[in-house]
C-alpha positions in Angstrom: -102.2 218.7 -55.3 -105.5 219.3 -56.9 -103.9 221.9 -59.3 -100.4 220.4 -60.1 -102.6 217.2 -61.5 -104.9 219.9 -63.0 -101.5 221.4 -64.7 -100.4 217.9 -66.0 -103.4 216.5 -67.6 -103.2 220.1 -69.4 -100.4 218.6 -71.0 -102.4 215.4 -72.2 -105.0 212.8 -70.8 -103.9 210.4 -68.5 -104.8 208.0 -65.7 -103.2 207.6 -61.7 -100.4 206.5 -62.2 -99.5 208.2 -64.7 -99.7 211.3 -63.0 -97.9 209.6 -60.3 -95.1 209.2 -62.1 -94.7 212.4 -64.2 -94.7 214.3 -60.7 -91.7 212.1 -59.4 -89.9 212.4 -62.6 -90.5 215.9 -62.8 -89.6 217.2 -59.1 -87.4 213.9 -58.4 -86.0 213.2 -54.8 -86.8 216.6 -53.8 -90.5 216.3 -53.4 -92.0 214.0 -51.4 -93.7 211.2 -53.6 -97.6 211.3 -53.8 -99.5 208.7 -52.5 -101.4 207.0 -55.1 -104.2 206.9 -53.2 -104.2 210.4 -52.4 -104.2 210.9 -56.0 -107.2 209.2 -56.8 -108.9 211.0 -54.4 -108.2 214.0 -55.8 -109.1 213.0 -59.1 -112.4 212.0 -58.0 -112.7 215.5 -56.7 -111.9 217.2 -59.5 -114.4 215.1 -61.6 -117.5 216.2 -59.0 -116.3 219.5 -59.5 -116.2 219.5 -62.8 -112.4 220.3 -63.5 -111.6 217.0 -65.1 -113.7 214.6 -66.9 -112.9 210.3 -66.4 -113.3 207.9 -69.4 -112.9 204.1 -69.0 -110.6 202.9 -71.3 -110.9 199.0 -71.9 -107.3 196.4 -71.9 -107.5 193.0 -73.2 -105.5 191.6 -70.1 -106.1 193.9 -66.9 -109.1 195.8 -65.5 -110.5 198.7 -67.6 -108.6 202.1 -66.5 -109.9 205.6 -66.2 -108.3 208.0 -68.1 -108.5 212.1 -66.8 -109.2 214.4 -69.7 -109.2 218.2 -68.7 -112.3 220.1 -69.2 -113.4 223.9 -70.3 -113.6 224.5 -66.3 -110.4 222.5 -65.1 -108.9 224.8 -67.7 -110.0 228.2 -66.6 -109.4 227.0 -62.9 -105.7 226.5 -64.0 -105.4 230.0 -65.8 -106.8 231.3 -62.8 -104.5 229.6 -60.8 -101.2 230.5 -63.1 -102.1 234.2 -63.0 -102.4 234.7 -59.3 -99.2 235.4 -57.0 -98.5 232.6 -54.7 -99.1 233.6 -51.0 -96.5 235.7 -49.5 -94.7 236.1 -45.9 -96.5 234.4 -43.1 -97.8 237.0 -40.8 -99.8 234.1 -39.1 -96.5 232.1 -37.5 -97.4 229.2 -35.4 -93.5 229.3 -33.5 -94.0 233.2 -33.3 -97.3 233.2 -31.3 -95.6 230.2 -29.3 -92.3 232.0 -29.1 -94.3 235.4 -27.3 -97.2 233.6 -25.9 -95.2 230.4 -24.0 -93.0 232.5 -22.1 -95.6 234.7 -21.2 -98.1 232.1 -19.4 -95.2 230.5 -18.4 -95.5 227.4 -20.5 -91.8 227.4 -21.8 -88.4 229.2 -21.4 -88.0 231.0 -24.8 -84.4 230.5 -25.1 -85.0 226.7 -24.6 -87.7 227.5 -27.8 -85.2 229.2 -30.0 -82.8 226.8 -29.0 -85.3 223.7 -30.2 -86.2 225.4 -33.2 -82.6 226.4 -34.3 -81.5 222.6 -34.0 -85.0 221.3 -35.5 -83.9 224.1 -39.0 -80.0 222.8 -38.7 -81.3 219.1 -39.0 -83.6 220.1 -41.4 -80.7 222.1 -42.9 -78.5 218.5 -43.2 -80.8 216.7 -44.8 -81.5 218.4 -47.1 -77.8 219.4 -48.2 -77.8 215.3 -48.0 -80.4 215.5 -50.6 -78.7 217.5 -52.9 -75.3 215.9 -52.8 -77.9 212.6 -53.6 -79.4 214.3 -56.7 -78.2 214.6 -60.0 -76.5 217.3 -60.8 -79.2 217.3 -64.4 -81.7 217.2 -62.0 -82.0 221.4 -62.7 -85.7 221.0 -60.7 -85.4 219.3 -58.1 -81.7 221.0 -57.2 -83.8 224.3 -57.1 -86.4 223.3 -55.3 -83.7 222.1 -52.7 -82.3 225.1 -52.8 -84.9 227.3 -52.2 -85.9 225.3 -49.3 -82.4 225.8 -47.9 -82.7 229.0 -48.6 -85.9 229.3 -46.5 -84.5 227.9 -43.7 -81.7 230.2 -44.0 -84.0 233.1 -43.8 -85.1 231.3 -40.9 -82.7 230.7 -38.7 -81.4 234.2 -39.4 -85.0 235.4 -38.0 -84.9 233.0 -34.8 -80.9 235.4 -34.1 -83.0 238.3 -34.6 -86.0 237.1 -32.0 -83.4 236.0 -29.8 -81.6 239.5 -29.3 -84.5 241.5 -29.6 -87.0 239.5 -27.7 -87.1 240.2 -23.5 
């Protein structure tokens, strides 16, 4: 989270809820809403690490607000950020070491493993094809982020076939 508030307030100052709300209109029903107060935690981060700088702004009816302005480091943190490649393949896979090492110690049956993990990706799989038919069809962001997801899981389930014929 700490960069995607990092890559807003690059866009312009602005406080909590602000952010809040830009990240929900931006990525809509297909990202998970932030928590406010996860937010503000991160904000308060940013600020020890010198990323972002706070200024109270005063209102005549409700308590003062701090407003996030972007500073010379929060800046060249979010160059750095935009000209690295995001991670790639997972060569550390929490279901592949269970898949090999389960069935080994005797812990689990690894068809019973591909089996849970093929309906856990399916049901994942439906909800998210829910989602989509829920989003609007303007909605350019959040459909791709849906689809990419499905895609993903796709890729996955095609991988749990390929463990499951060429896995003892």
């Amino acid at each position: 989270m700490r960069l995607s508030l990092l890559a807003l307030l690059a866009k312009e100052p602005a406080h909590g809820y602000e952010l809040k709300q830009a990240l929900e209109q931006i990525f809509g029903r297909a990202y998970p809403s932030p928590n406010i107060g996860q937010i503000y935690v991160t904000l308060g981060r940013l600020e020890k690490d010198g990323l972002v700088k706070a200024v109270d702004v005063e209102q005549s009816n409700r308590p003062n607000k701090k407003v996030y302005y972007l500073t010379a480091k929060g800046r060249e943190a979010l160059d750095a950020w935009a000209d690295e490649p995001t991670e790639g393949p997972r060569v550390r896979d929490e279901f592949f070491m269970k898949l090999v090492l389960a069935p080994m110690t005797g812990v689990a049956d690894r068809t019973a493993l591909i089996n849970r993990q093929r309906r856990h990706y399916l049901a994942l799989m439906r909800d998210l094809n829910e989602l989509a038919e829920r989003t609007d069809r303007g909605d350019r962001v959040a459909l791709l982020l849906i689809e990419g997801a499905m895609l993903h899981l796709q890729a996955d389930l095609d991988w749990l076939e390929r463990c499951q014929e060429d896995l003892p």
